[in-house]
C-alpha positions as a Markdown table, in Angstrom:
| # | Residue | x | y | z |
|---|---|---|---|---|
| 1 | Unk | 0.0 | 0.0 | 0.0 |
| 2 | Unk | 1.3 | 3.4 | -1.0 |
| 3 | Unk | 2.3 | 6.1 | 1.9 |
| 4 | Unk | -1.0 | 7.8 | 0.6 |
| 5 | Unk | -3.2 | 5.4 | 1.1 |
| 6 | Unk | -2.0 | 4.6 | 4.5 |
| 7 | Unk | -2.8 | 8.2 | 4.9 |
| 8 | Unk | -6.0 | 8.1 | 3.2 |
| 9 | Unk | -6.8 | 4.9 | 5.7 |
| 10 | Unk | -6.9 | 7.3 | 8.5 |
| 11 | Unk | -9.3 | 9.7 | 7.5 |
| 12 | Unk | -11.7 | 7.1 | 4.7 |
| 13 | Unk | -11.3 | 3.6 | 6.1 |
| 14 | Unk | -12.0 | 2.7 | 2.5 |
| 15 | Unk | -10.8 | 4.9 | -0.4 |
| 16 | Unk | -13.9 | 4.3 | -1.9 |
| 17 | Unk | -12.7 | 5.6 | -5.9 |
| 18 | Unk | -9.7 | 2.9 | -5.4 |
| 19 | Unk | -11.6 | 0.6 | -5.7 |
| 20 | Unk | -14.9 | 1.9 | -7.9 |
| 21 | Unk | -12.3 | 2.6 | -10.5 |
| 22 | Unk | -10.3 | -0.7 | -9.9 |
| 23 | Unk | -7.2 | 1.2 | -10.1 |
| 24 | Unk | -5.4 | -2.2 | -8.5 |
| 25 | Unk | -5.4 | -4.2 | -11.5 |
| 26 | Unk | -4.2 | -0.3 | -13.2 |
| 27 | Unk | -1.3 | -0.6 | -11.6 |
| 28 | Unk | -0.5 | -3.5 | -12.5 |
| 29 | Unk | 0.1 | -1.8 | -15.9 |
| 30 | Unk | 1.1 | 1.7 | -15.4 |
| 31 | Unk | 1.6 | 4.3 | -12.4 |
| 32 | Unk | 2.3 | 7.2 | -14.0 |
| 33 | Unk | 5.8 | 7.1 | -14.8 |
| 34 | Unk | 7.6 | 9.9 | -16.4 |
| 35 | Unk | 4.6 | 12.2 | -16.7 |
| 36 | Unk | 4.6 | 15.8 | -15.4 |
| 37 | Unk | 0.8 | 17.5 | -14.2 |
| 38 | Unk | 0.5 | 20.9 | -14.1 |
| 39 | Unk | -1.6 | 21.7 | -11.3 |
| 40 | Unk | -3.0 | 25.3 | -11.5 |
| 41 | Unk | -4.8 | 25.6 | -8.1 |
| 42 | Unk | -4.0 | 27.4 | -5.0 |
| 43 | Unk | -0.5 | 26.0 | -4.7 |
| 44 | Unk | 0.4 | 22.8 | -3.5 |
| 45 | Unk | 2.0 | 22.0 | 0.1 |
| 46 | Unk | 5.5 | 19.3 | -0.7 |
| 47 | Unk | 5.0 | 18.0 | 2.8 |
| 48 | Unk | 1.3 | 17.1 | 2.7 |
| 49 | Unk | 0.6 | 13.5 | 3.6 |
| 50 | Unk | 1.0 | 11.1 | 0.5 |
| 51 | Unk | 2.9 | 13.6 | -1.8 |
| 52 | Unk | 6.4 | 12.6 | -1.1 |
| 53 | Unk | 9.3 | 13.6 | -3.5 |
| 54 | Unk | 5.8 | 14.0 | -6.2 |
| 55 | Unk | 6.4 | 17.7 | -6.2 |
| 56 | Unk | 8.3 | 19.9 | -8.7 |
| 57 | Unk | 9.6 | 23.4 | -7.9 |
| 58 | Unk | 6.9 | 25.4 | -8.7 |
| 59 | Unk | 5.8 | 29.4 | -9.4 |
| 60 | Unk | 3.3 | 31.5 | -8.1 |
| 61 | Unk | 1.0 | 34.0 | -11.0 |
| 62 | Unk | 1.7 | 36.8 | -10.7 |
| 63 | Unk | 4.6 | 36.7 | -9.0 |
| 64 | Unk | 4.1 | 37.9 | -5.8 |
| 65 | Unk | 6.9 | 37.0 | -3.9 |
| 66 | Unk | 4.7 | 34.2 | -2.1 |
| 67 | Unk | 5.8 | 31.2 | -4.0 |
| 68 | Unk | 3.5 | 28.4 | -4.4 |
| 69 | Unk | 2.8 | 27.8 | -0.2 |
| 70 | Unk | -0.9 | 26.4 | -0.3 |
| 71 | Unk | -2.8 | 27.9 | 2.1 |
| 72 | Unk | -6.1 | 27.3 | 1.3 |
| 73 | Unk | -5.3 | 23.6 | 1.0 |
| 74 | Unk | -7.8 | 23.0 | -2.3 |
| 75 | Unk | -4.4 | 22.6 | -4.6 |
| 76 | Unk | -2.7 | 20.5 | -1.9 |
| 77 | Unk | -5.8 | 18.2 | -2.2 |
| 78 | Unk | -6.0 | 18.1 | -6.1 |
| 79 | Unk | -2.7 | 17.1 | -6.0 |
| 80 | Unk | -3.3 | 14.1 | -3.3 |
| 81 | Unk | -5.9 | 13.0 | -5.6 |
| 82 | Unk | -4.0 | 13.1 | -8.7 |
| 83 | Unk | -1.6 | 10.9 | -6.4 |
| 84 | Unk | -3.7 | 9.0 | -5.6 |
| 85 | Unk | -4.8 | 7.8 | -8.8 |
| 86 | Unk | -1.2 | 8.0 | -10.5 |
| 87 | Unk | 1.2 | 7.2 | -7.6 |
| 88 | Unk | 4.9 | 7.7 | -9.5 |
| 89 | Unk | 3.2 | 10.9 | -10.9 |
| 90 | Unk | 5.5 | 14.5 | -10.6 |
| 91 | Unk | 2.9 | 17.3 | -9.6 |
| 92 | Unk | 4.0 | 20.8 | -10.9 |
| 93 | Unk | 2.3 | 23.4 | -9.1 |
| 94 | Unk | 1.3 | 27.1 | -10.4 |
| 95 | Unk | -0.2 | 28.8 | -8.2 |
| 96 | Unk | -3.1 | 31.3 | -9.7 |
| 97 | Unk | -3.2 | 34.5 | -7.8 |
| 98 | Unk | -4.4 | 36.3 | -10.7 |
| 99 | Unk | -8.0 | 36.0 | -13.5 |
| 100 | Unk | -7.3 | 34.5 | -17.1 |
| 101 | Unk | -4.1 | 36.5 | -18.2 |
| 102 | Unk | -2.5 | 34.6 | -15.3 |
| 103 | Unk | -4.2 | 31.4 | -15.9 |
| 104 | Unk | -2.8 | 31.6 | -19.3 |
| 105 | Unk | 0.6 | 32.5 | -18.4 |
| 106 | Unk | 0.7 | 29.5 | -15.8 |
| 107 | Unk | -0.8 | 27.2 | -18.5 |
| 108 | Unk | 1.8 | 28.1 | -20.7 |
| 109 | Unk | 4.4 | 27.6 | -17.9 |
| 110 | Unk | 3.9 | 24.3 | -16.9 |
| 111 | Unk | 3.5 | 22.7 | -20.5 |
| 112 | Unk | 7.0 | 24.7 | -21.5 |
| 113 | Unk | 8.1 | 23.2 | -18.3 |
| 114 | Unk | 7.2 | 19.3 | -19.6 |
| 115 | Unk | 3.8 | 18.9 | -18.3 |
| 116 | Unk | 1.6 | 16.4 | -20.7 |
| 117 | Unk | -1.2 | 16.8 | -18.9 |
| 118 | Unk | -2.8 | 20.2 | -17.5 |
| 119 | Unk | -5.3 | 20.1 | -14.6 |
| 120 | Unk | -7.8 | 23.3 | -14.0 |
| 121 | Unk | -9.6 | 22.2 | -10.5 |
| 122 | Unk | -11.2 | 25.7 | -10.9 |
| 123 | Unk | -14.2 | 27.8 | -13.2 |
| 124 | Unk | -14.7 | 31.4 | -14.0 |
| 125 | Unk | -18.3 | 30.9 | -12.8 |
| 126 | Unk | -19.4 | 31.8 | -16.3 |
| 127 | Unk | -19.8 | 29.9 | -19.6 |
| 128 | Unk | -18.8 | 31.0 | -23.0 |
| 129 | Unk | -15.8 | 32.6 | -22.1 |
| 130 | Unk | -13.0 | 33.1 | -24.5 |
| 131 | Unk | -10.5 | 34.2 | -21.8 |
| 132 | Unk | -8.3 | 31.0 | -21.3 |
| 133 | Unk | -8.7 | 30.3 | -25.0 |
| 134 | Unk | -4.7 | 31.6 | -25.9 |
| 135 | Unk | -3.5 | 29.0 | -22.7 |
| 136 | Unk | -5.5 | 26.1 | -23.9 |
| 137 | Unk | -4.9 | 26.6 | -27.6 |
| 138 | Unk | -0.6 | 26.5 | -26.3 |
| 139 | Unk | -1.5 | 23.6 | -24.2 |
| 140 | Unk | -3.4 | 21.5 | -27.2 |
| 141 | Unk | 0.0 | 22.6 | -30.0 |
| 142 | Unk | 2.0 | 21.3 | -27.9 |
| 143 | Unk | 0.4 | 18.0 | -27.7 |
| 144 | Unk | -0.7 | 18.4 | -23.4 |
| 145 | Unk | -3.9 | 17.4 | -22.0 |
| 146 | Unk | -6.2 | 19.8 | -20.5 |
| 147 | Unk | -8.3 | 18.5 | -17.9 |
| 148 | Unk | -11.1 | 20.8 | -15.9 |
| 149 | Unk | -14.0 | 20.8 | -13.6 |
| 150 | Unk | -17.4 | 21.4 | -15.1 |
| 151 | Unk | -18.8 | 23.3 | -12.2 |
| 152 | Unk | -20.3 | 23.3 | -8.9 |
| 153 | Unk | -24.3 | 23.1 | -8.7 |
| 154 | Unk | -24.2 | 25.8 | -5.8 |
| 155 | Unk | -22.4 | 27.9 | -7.3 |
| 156 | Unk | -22.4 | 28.0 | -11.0 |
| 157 | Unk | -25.1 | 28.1 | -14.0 |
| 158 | Unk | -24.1 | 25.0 | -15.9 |
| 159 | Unk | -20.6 | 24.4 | -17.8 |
| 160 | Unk | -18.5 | 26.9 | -17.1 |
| 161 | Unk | -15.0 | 28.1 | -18.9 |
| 162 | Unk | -12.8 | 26.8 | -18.8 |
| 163 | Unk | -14.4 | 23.4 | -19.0 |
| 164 | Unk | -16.7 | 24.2 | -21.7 |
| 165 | Unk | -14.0 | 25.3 | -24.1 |
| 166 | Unk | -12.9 | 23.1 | -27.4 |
| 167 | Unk | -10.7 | 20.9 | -26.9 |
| 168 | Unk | -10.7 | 20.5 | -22.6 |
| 169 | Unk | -12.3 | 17.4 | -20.7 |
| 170 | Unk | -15.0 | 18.6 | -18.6 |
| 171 | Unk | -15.7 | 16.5 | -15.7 |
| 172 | Unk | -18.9 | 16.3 | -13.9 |
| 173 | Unk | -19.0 | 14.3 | -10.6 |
| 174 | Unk | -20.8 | 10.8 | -9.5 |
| 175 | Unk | -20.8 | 9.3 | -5.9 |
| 176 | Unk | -19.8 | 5.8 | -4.9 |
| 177 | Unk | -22.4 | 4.5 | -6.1 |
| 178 | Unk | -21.4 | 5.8 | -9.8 |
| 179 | Unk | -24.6 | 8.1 | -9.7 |
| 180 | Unk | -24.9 | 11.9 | -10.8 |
| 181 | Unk | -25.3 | 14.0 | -8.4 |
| 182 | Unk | -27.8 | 17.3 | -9.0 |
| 183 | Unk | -26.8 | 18.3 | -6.0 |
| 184 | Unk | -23.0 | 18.8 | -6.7 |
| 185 | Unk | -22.5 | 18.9 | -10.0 |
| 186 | Unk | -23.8 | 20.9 | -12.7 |
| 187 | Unk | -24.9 | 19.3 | -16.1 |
| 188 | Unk | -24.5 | 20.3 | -19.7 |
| 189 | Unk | -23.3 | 19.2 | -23.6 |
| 190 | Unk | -19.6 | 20.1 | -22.9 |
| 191 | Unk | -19.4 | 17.7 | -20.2 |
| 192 | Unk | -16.7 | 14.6 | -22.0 |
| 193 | Unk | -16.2 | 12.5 | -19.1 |
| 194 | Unk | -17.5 | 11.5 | -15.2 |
| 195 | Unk | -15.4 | 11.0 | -12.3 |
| 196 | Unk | -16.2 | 10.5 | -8.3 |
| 197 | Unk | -16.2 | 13.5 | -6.4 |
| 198 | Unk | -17.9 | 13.1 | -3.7 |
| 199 | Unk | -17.0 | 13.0 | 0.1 |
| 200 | Unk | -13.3 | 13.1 | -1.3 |
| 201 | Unk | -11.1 | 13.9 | 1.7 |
| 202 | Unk | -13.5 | 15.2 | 3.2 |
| 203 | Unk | -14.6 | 17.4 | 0.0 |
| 204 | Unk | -17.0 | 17.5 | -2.4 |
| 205 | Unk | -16.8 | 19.0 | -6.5 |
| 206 | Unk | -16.5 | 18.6 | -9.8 |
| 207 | Unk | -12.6 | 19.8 | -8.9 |
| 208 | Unk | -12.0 | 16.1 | -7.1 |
| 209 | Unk | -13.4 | 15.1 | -10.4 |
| 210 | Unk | -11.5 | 16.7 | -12.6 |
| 211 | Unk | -8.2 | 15.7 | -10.1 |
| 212 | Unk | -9.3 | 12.0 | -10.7 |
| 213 | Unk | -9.4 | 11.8 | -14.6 |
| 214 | Unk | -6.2 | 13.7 | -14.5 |
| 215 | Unk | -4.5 | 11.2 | -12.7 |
| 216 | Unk | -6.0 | 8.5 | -15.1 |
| 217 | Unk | -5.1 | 10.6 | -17.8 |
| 218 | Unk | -0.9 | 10.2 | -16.4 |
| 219 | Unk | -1.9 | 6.8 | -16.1 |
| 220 | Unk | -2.7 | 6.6 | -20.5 |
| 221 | Unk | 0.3 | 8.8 | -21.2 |
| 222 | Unk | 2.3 | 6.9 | -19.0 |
| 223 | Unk | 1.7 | 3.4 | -20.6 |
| 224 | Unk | 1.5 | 5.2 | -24.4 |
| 225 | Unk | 4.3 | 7.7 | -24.4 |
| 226 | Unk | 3.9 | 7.8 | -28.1 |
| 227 | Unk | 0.2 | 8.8 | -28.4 |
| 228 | Unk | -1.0 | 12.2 | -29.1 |
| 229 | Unk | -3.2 | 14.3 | -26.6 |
| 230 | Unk | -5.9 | 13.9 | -29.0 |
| 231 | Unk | -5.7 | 10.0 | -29.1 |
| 232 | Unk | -5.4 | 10.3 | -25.5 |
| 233 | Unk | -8.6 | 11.9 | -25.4 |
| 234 | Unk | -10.4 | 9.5 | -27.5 |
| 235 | Unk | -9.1 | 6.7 | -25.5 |
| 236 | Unk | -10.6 | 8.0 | -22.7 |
| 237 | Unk | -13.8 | 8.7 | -23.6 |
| 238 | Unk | -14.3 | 6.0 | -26.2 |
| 239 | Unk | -13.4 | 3.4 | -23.0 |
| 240 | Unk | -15.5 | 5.1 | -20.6 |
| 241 | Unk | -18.2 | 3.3 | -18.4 |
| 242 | Unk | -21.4 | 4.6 | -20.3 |
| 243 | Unk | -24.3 | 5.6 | -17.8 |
| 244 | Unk | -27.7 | 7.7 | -18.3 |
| 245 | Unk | -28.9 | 7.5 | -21.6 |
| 246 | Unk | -27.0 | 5.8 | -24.2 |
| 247 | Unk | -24.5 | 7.7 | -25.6 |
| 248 | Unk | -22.8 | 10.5 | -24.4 |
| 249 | Unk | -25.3 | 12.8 | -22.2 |
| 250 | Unk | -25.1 | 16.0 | -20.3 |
| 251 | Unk | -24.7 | 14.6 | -16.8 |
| 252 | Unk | -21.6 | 12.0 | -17.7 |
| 253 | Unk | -20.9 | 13.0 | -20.6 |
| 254 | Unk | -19.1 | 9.8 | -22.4 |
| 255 | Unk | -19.5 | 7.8 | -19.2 |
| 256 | Unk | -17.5 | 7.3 | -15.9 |
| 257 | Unk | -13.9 | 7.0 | -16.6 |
| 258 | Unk | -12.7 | 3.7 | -16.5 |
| 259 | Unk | -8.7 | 3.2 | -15.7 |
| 260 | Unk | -8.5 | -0.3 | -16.8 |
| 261 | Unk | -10.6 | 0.0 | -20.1 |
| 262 | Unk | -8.5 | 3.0 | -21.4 |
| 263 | Unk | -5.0 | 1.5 | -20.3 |
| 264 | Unk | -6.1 | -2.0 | -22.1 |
| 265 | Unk | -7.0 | -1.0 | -25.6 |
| 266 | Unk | -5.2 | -1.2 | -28.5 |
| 267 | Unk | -2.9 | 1.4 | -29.3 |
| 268 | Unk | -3.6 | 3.7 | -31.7 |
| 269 | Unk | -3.3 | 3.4 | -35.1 |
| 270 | Unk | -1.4 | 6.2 | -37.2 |
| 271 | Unk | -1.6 | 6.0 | -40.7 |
| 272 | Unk | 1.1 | 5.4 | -43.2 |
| 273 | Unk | 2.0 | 8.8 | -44.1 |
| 274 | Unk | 2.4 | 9.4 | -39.9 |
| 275 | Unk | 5.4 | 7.3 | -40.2 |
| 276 | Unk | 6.4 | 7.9 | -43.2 |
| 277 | Unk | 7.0 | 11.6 | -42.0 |
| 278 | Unk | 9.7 | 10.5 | -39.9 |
| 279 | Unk | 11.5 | 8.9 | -42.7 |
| 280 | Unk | 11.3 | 11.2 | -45.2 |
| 281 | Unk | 12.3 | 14.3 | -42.6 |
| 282 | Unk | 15.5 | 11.8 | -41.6 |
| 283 | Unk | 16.4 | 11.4 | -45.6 |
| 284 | Unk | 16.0 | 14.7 | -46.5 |
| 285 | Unk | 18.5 | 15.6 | -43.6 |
| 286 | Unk | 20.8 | 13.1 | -44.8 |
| 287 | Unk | 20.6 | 14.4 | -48.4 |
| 288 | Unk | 21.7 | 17.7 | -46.8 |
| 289 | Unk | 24.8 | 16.7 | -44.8 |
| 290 | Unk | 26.0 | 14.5 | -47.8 |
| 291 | Unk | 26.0 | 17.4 | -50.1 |
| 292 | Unk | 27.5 | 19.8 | -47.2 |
| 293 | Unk | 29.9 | 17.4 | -46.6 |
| 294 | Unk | 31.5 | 17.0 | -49.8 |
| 295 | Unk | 31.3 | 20.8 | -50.5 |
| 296 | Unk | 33.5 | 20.7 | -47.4 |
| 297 | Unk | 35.9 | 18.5 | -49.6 |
């Protein structure tokens, strides 16, 4: 058992999503190895219980001479979770002091820093927003992830940015029992994927949500190094646990994400001229140096 769950053990005698997700028999094929998370939260505290050596140096936006010291504890927790789900994960923490110019500055920031995967455990409390747009379009070109909450029934309208932008993976939230919950979780057509989120150390949100596909998302890059964000994507939602009405649907989206379904199909298939590229690029280069090289002589 992993420092974190003996952690976890002392606060949820059972980790219920450990097992609703059978992340187990996940391990059994990838941890999360080699992948970087950006985690743009509150900041994230090194010495929390569970993180370990998890945690990269970090930066704070804007800079305010603060650093990334947690002390609300949300960013801390997302980064448990991811953890928890990914256990040889590195967490890289942005703290977001700032609205959208800083979230886009920090989204740039940790992708130019190596993370795959991007994780936004927060909402502007409006949908329709362009705002994050210029961070997420970085993220997507340079072939990371982006992973976000779809937003809190208490507090929001319905999808909010940046979930419900193109290209991110909005998260709604089920209970134990796999079931929506109306009374946490907002509901909409941009929501891609469910996740548990509720009663997660000792908090409930679509942000837990979000935090758990994230780590199941290290988990896929992890164990297909070579795949594109955008297979990625489609191997997580075309392997998720469909519930509601057949289909993809406003409350889960394309179904609850399922670990061991996404880290068990076939690898994705590129077509020829995909590898081709790389051949043609490596002869071309070769042509090059021939012809500089005998100049030379």
């Amino acid at each position: 058992m992993s420092a974190l769950l003996v952690a976890l053990s002392l606060v949820l005698p059972q980790p219920y999503w450990i097992g609703q997700l059978d992340l187990a028999r996940a391990w059994s094929t990838a941890k999360g190895d080699g992948v970087v998370v950006g985690v743009i939260d509150t900041g994230v505290d090194p010495t929390a219980p569970g993180l370990g050596d998890a945690v990269l140096p970090g930066r704070q936006f804007p800079d305010l001479g603060a650093g990334t010291a947690d002390v609300d504890g949300h960013g801390t927790q997302m980064a448990q979770l991811i953890v928890s789900v990914a256990p040889k994960v590195k967490i890289l923490p942005a703290k977001l002091d700032g609205g959208a110019g800083e979230a886009n500055d920090a989204i740039r920031w940790v992708v130019d820093h190596g993370a795959k995967v991007v994780n936004l455990s927060a909402g502007s409390g409006s949908p329709g927003l362009t705002a994050f747009d210029d961070g997420i379009d970085y993220a997507r070109q340079h072939d990371a992830v982006v992973v976000a909450a779809a937003g809190n029934s208490e507090t929001d309208p319905g999808v909010v940015s940046p979930a419900d932008r193109p290209g991110v993976l909005a998260v709604s939230a089920v209970d134990g029992a796999g079931e929506f919950r109306g009374d946490i979780s907002v509901q909409g057509p941009a929501v891609a994927l469910a996740a548990p989120g509720v009663d997660m150390l000792g908090r409930s949100g679509t942000s837990e949500a979000a935090a758990v596909v994230s780590g199941v998302t290290v988990l896929v890059r992890s164990r297909f190094p070579t795949e594109t964000a955008d297979d990625v994507i489609n191997r997580l939602t075309s392997t998720a646990t469909d519930r509601g009405a057949p289909g993809r649907d406003p409350r889960y989206g394309y179904g609850i994400v399922n670990p061991v379904g996404a880290l068990s199909a076939p690898e994705a298939a590129h077509p020829i001229w995909w590898w081709l590229g790389g051949g043609v690029v490596a002869v071309l280069v070769g042509v090059w140096l021939w012809r500089w090289l005998r100049r030379r002589t």
